[in-house]
VEXFI-490434 format. One line per field, with one value per residue (C-alpha): residue number from 1; residue in one letter; y, x, z. Coordinates in Angstrom, 3 decimals. Layout:
BEGIN
num <- (NUM ...) $
residuo <- (a ...) $
c2 <- (Y ...) $
c1 <- (X ...) $
c3 <- (Z ...) $
This chain:
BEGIN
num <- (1 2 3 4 5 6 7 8 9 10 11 12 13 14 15 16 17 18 19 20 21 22 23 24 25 26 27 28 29 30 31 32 33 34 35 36 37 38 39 40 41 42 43 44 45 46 47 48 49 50 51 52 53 54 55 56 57 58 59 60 61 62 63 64 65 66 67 68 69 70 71 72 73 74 75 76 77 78 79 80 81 82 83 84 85 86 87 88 89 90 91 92 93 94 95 96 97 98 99 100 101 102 103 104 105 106 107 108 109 110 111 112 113 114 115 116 117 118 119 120 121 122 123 124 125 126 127 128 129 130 131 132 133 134 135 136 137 138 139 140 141 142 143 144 145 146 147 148 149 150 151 152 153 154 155 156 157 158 159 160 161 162 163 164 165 166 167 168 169 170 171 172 173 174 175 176 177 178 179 180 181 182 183 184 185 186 187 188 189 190 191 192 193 194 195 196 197 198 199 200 201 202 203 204 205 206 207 208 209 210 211 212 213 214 215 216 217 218 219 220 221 222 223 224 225 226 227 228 229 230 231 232 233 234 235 236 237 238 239 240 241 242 243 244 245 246 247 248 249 250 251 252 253 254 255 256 257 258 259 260 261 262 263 264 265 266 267 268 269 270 271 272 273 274 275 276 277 278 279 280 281 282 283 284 285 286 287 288 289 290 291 292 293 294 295 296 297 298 299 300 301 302 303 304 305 306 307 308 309 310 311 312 313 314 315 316 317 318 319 320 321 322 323 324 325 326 327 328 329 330 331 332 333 334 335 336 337 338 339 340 341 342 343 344 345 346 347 348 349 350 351 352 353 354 355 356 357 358 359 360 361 362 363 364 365 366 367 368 369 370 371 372 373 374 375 376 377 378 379 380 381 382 383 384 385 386 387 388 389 390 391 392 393 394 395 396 397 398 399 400 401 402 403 404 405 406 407 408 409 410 411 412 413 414 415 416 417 418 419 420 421 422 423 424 425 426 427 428 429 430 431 432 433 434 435 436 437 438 439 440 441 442 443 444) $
residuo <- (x x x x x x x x x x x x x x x x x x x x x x x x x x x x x x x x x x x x x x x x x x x x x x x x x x x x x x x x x x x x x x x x x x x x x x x x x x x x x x x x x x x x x x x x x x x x x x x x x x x x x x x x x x x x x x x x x x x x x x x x x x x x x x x x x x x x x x x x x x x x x x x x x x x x x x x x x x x x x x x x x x x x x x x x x x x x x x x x x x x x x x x x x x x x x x x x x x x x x x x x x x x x x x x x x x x x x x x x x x x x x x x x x x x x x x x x x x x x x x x x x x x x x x x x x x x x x x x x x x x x x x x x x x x x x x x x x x x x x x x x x x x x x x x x x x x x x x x x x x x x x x x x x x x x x x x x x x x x x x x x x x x x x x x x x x x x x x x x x x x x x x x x x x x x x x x x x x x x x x x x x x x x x x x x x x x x x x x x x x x x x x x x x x x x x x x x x x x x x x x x x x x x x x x x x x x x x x x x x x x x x x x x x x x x x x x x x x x x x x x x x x x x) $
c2 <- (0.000 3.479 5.877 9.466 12.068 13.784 17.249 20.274 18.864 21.526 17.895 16.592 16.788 16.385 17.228 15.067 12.366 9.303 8.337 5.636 6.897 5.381 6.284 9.709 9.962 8.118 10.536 13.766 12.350 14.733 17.472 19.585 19.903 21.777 23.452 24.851 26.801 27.668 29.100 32.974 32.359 30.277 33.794 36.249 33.552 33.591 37.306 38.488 35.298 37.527 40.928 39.145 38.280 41.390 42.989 40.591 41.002 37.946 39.439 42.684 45.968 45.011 41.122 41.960 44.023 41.465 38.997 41.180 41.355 37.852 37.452 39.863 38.218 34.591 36.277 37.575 34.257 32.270 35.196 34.132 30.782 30.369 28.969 25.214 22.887 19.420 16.523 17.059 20.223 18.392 21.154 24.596 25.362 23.673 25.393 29.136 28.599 27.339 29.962 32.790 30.525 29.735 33.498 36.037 33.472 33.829 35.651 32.128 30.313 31.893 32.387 29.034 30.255 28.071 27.828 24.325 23.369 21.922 25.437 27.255 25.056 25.427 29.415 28.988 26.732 29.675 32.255 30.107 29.299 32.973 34.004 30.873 31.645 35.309 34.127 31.686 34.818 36.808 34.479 33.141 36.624 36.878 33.882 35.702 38.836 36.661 34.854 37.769 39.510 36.474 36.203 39.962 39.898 36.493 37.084 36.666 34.412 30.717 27.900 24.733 23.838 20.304 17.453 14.174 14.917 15.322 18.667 20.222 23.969 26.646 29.311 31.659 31.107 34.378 31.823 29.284 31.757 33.460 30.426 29.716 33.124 33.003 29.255 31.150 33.501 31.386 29.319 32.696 33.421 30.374 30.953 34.157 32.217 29.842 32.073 34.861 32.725 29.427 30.163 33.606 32.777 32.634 28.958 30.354 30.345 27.186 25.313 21.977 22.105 22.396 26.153 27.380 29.165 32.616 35.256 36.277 38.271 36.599 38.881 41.596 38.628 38.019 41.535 41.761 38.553 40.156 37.551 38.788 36.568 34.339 30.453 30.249 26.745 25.272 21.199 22.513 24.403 21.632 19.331 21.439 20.481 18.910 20.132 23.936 22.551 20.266 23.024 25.004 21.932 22.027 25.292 24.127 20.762 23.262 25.736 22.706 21.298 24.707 24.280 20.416 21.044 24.066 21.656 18.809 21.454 22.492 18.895 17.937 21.088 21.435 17.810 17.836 16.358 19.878 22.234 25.046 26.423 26.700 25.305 28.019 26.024 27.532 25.977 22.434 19.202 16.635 12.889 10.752 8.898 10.819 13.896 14.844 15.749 18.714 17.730 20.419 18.075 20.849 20.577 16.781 17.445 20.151 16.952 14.595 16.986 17.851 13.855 14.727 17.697 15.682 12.700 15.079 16.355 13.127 12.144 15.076 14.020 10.161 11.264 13.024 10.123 7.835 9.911 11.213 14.922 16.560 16.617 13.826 13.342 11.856 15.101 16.649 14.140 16.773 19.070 17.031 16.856 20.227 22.037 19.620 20.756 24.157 24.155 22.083 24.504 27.306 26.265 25.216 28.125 29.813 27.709 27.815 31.767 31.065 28.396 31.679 33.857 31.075 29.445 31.098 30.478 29.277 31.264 30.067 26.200 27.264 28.743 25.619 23.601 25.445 23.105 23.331 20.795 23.296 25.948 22.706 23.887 28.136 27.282 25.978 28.575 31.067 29.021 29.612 33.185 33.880 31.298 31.111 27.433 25.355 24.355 20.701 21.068 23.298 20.739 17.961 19.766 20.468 17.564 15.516 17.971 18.304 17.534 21.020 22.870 25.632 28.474 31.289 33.821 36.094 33.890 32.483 35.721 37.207 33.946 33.702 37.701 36.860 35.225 38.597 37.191 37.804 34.992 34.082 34.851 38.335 39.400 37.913 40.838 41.304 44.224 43.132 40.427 42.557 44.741 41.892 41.086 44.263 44.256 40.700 42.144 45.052 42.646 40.553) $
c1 <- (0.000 1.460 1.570 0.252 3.981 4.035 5.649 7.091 8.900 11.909 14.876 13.505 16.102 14.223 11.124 8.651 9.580 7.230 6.660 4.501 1.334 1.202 4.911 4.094 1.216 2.947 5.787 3.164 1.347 -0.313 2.439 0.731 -2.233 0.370 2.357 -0.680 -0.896 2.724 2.474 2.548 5.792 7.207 6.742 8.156 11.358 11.237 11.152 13.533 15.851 15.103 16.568 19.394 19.994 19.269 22.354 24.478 23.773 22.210 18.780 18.348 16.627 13.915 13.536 13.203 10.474 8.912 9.254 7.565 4.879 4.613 4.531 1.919 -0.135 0.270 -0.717 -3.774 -4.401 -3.949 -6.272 -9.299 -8.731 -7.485 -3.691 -4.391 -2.116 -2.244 -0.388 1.373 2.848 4.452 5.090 4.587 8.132 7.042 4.020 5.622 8.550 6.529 4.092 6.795 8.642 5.280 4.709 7.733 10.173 14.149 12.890 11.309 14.205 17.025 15.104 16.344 19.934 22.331 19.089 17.937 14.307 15.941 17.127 14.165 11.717 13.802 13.432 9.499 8.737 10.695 8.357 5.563 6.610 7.364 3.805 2.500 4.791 3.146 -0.298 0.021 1.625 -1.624 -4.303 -2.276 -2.411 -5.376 -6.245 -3.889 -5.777 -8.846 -7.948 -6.637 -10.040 -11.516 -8.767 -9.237 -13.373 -13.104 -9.657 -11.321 -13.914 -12.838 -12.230 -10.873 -7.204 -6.199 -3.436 -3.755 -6.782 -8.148 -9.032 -5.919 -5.741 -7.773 -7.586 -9.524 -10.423 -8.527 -5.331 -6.228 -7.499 -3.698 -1.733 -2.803 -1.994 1.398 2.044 0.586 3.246 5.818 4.670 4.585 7.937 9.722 7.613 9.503 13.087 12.050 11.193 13.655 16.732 15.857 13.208 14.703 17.437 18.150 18.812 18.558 21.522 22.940 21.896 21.359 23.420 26.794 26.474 27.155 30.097 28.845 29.915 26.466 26.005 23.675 23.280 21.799 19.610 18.574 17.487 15.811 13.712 13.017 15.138 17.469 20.519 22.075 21.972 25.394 26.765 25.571 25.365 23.501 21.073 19.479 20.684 18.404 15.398 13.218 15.081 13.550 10.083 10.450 11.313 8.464 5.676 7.298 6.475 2.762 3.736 3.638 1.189 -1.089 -0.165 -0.732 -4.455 -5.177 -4.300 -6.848 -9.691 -8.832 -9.561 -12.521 -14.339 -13.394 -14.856 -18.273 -19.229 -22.473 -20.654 -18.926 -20.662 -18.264 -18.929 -22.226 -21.895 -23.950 -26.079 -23.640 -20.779 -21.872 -23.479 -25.964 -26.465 -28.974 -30.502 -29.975 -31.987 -30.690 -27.047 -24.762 -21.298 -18.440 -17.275 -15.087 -12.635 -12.225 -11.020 -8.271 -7.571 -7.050 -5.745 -2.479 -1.947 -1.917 0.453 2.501 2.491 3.089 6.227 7.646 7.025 9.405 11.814 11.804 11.298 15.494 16.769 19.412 20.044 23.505 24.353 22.573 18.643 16.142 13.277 10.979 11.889 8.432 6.591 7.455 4.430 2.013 2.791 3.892 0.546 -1.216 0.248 -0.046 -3.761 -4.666 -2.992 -3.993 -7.911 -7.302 -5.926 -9.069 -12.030 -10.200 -11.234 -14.281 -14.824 -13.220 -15.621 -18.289 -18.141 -20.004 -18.721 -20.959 -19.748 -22.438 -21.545 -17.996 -18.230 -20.635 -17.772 -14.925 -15.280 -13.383 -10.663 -9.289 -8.112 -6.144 -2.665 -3.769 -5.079 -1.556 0.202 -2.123 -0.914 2.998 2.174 0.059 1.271 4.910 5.020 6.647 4.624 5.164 3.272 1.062 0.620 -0.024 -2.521 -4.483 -4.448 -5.874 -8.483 -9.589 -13.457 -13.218 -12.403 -15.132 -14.873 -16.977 -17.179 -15.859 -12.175 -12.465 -11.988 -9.441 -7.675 -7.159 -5.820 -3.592 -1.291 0.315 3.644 3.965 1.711 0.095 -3.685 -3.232 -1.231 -1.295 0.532 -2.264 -1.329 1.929 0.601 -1.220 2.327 4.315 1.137 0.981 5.337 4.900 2.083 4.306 7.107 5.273) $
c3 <- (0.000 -0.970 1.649 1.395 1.319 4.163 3.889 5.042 7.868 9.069 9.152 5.872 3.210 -0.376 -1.454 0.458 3.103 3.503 7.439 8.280 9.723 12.999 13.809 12.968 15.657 18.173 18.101 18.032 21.146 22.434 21.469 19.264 22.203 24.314 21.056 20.471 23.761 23.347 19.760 21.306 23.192 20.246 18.419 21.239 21.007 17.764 16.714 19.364 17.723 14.428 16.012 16.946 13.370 12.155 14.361 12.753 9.625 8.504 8.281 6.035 7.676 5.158 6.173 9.706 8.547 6.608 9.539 12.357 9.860 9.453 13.589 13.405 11.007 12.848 16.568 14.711 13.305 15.850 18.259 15.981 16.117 12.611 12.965 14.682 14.580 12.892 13.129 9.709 11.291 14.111 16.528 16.721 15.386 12.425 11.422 12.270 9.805 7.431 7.667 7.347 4.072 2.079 2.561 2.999 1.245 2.388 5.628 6.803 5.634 7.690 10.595 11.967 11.368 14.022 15.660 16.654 17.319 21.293 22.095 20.545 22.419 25.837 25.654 24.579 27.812 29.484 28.468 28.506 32.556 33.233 32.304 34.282 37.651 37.168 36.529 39.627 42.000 41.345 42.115 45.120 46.025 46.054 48.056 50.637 50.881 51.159 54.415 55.590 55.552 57.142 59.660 60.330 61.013 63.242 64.604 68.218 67.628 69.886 68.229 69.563 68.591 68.143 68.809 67.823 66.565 69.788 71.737 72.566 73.593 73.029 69.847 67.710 63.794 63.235 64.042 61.973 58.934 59.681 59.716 55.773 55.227 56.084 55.095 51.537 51.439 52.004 48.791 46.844 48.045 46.531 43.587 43.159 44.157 41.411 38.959 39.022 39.296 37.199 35.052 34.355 32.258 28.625 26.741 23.405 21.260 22.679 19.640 19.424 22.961 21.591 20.390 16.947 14.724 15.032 17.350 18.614 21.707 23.777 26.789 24.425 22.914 26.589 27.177 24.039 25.294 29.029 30.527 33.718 32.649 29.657 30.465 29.757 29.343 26.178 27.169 30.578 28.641 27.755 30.804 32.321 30.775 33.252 36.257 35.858 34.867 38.102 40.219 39.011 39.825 43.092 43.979 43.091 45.191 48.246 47.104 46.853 50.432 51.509 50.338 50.945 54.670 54.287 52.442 55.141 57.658 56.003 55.629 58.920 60.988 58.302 59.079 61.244 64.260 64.412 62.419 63.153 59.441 57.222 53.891 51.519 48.440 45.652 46.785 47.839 45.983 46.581 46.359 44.327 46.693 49.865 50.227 53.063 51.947 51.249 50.401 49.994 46.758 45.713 49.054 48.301 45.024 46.145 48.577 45.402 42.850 45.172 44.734 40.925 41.551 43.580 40.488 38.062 39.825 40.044 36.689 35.032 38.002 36.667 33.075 33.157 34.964 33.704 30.706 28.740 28.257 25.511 24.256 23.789 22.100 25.387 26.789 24.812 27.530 30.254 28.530 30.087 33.626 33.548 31.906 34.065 37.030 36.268 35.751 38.606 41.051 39.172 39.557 42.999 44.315 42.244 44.388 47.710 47.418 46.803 49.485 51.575 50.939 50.910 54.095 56.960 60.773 63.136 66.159 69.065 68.154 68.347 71.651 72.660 72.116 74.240 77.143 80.280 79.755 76.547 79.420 81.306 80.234 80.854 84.322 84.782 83.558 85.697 88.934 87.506 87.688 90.473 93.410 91.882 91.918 89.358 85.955 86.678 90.278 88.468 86.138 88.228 90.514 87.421 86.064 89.099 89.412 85.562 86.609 88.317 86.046 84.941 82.208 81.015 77.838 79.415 80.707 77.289 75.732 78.527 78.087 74.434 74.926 77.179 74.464 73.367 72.023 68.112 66.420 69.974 69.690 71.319 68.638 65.562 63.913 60.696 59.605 59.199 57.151 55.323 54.354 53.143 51.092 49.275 49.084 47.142 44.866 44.169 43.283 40.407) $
């Protein structure tokens, strides 16, 4: 059976090339589904590439021009929906040169000028992961300033603190709404670490990862691409494929444990045997048989989808193991994971701010369920300081006479005061929190 030419591929040496069908689709996989989503950073690489050869003379005044046109034209394209990508194109690299040859001639033929498709795809998942890191920053702002309000209007409302899942000591839900505020910055702030010193640095013009015999500058290249520094090295260029996508899933690894411990709280305190939060309609499901249900579906899946983070991270990490210096095809199979990852935190982090704003406390069953034997440890320390005695007798004499022990509203809310250290429940230092908020937003 005579197979159907396949052509226009950027290696293919004559005319046409025949590949067998099958081979051809198992090598897209699912490729051009993420090249398609990459095509606008493909052209930002790829024009800046272009003023690079302009300054050294391999591109006319005129062709560089005729090639900004040409990005113009395939941005507007691919805006209406008009430049998709099929198999036959093979990548996005594909389809842009062959865009530019079929119309601007010589201009799409030297654009790939000691270029190689392995360097020009490591710079476009660097733009492309940029964007994301920045995209990610904002919303996890936002999340922060979210909490914060909450942890603001409740920050004296009781709540019971626990150990061993068991009653422990008492605090208030502006605590807990504070603690994912902070544990939220932290994930923003090696967001940042990841982003401005991996992710921000220039692989383009290392080649095919053993540079090239021209003299090109590529610090100015850098700058012309918005990148703070030149990937130097030209074999760890692309050795460092995988390792700088890794290192940007595992900044959604702990953005994502940030939130699961946040949904775990969640389920476990809106079940009826607590009821410390009201579940509004738009936020919850039902069930088909049971009537009676309201299930906060939407926390269990922040629960399960930081498993999926969490896989995806590992599978870049296994994907670069046990190979030699230099590129390799299964390399493209880091896409997957890594868009995956992406959008699973970045719709995570999304609902959790909703579920924020949602969820309604239930303040009289949370002071119902401040019971005596929460204060233990305070009525000990309240012996320390007003007998003298040591906390151990303290302790002891408390804790034979636990069935004693009585507490009101009113010691409740003296006691949780009382903890005026910075962080303690006296002084949880919000408007602080609020400052290094607004000092990360300024910094995006």
């Amino acid at each position: 059976m005579t197979q159907k030419p396949i052509k226009r591929k950027l290696w293919y040496k004559k005319n046409a090339v025949s590949l067998n069908p099958l081979v051809e689709k198992y090598n897209a996989g699912d490729d051009i589904i993420y090249d398609q989503i990459l095509i606008p950073y493909d052209v930002e690489g790829s024009f800046g590439y272009g003023k690079m050869l302009h300054r050294h003379g391999i591109l006319t005044t005129e062709e560089l021009t005729k090639l900004k046109k040409g990005f113009d034209e395939i941005m507007k394209l691919y805006k209406a929906g008009k430049f998709v990508l099929t198999l036959e194109d093979e990548d996005c690299h594909t389809k842009i040169e062959n865009y530019l040859t079929e119309h601007y001639g010589d201009v799409g033929k030297k654009i790939h000028t000691a270029r190689s498709r392995n360097d020009q795809v490591l710079v476009t998942m660097r733009l492309f992961m940029k964007a994301k890191a920045d995209e990610l920053k904002k919303s996890a702002i936002i999340l922060a300033e979210d909490l914060l309000v909450a942890a603001k209007k409740y920050e004296f409302v009781p709540m019971p603190g626990y150990t061993h899942m068991q009653k422990a000591m008492p605090t208030t839900l502006g605590t807990w709404y504070g603690s994912f505020v902070e544990s939220l910055l932290d994930d923003i702030r090696m967001l940042d670490a990841i982003r401005d010193i991996l992710v921000d640095q220039n692989p383009l013009g290392s080649g095919a990862g053993y540079g090239s015999p021209f003299g090109f500058d590529r610090d100015k290249l850098s700058k012309d691409l918005g990148f703070k520094k030149t990937q130097n090295n030209v074999i760890y260029c692309h050795n460092s494929r995988g390792r700088i996508e890794g290192m940007v899933l595992e900044a959604c690894v702990q953005i994502m444990l940030t939130l699961n411990k946040l949904a775990s709280d969640i389920l476990f305190y809106t079940t009826q045997e607590f009821r410390f939060f009201d579940v509004p309609d738009d936020i919850a499901t039902g069930s088909s048989i049971m009537p009676q249900k309201k299930n906060l579906d939407v926390a269990e899946l922040i629960r399960a989808r930081t498993a999926t983070v969490i896989a995806c991270k590992n599978e870049i990490t296994t994907n670069i193991l046990n190979k030699i210096s230099g590129y390799h095809r299964d390399g493209q199979e880091i896409k997957r994971p890594l868009f995956l990852g992406l959008r699973y935190t970045e719709m995570s982090i999304e609902v959790a701010s909703i579920i924020i704003k949602s969820l309604k406390p239930n303040e009289k069953r949370l002071l119902e369920d401040m019971t005596p034997e929460l204060f233990a440890a305070h009525k000990a320390f309240e012996m320390v300081k007003k007998e003298g005695i040591s906390f151990r007798d303290a302790y002891v004499k408390i804790g034979a006479n636990l069935d004693k022990l009585s507490i009101d509203k009113n010691d409740i809310a003296r006691m949780l005061k009382e903890s005026k250290h910075q962080g303690g429940t006296g002084n949880l230092q919000l408007n602080m929190l609020s400052s290094e908020i607004k000092a990360l937003a300024k910094s995006s």
